[in-house]
Residue, then its C-alpha position, 0 to 999 in steps of 0.5 A: x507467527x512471529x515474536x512480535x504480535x499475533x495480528x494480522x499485518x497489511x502495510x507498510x511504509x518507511x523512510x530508511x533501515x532505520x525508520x520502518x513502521x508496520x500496520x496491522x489489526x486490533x491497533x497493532x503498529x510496530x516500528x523498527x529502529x534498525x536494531x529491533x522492533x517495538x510496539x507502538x501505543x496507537x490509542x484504540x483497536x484500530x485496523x492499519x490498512x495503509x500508512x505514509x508519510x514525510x518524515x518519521x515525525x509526520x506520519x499518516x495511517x487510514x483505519x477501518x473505523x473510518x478514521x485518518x490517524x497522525x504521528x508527530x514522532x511522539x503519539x498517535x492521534x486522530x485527525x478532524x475528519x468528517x465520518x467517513x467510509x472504512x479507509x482504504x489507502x493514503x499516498x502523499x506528494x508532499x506534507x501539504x498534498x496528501x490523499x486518502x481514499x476509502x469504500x463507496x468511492x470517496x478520495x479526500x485530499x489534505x492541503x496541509x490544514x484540513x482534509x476535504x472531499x475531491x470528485x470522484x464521478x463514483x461510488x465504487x470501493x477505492x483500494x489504493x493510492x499512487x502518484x508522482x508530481x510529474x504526472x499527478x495521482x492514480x486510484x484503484x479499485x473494484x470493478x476493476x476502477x482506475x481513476x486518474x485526478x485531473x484537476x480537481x476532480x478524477x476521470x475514470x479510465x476505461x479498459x478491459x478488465x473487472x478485477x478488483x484492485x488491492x495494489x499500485x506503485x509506479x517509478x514514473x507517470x508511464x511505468x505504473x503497475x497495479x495488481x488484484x484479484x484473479x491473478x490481475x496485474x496491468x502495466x500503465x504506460x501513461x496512455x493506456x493499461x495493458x494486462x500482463x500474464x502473472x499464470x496464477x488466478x490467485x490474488x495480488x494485494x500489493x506490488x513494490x520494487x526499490x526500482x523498475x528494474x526490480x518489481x515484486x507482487x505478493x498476495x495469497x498463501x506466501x506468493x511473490x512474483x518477481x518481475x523478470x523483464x516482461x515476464x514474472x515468476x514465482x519466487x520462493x517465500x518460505x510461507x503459506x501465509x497471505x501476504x499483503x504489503x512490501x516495502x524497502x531500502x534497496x534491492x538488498x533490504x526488502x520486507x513483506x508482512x502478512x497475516x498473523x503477524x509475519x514479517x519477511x525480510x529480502x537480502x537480495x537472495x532469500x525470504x526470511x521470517x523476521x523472528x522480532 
């Protein structure tokens, strides 16, 4: 447990060293400035479950209570929205093509003016968000779900696996990873996903890397595996505690958060508890 908050934590995103926010449960965000971390006022006991945005005054977060929340640089604020499943994940390509995603399967994408649904084809649970403007967006989900937009509707890609998804990030529309439950992670090469070994049956609930050369998946009681060519390996933590986002700089800045309030800090060498 950290200094900063007691809650649990499960996201992250930031613009540079300087300009990092973490979500968490009971309405928690904080924001670090480079020198130290402070709570944000968000207005309601919220569940952060992902957060994205285009500058530090145009942030996005989804919440469980099925609300997609913006920050101008000034407050927190919900959006008009029409009611919504539990959010799930947001990832944006630009301030006027964002997309959030939820349970039961739904994807809303934003033009810059008002969010709206997109064709799914499903009603299965979508977890997660990742895209690129060369090759278009990817979800994740249950019942081991991938979605690829196509136009706009999205097509469900077939393959062989059940797990459920929690994680996704890619350095390019053919060097896309996705990580879940049962020690799942896959690699998207642009046509197909082909299953890598990870040697645990733990769950992954999140996978980040400031470069394909350097990927790291976290999840259950303080695992990190380290992307090591085509092999991962486990990689000291210094935690039991579930970890469910990563986020950061450069191979040298990296941070993890996890449950009941930890935040760990990569230097290029170790993991290091964040004390606040």
């Amino acid at each position: 447990m950290s200094a900063l908050t007691s809650s649990h934590l499960l996201s992250i995103y930031g613009f540079n060293e300087n300009d990092i926010f973490v979500g968490g449960a009971e309405g928690t965000m904080l924001h670090y400035d480079g020198k130290e971390w402070s709570s944000m006022e968000t207005g309601g006991r919220w569940t952060f479950k992902d957060i994205w945005g285009s500058a530090p005054d145009n942030v996005y977060a989804v919440v469980t209570d099925g609300r997609i929340l913006h920050y101008d640089g000034n407050v927190w604020t919900p959006e008009e929205t029409e009611k919504l499943p539990p959010m799930t994940g947001i990832f944006g390509l630009a301030p006027d093509e964002i997309y959030a995603c939820s349970r039961l399967g739904k994807i809303l994408r934003y033009d810059g003016s008002s969010w709206k649904f997109t064709q799914t084809g499903t009603d299965t649970d979508v977890t997660r968000l990742w895209g690129c403007k060369e090759g278009g967006m990817l979800a994740v989900g249950y019942d081991g779900l991938v979605l690829k937009q196509d136009g706009e509707r999205w097509k469900r890609m077939t393959f062989n696996s059940n797990a459920e998804f929690y994680g996704i990030y890619g350095f390019a529309p053919d060097n896309v990873y996705m990580v879940g439950s049962d020690g799942a992670i896959f690699k998207y090469n642009g046509v197909e996903c082909t299953e890598m070994p990870s040697q645990t049956m733990e769950f992954f609930l999140d996978v980040w890397g400031p470069s394909s050369e350097m990927v790291f998946a976290i999840g259950d009681e303080g695992m990190i595996l380290y992307l090591d060519g085509n092999e991962w390996t486990r990689i000291e933590s210094n935690t039991k505690e579930y970890l469910t986002g990563i986020w950061g700089t450069c191979d040298e800045d990296i941070y993890a958060v996890g449950d009941n309030g930890l935040i760990l800090h990569w230097d290029g060498e170790d993991w290091k508890v964040v004390e606040g």
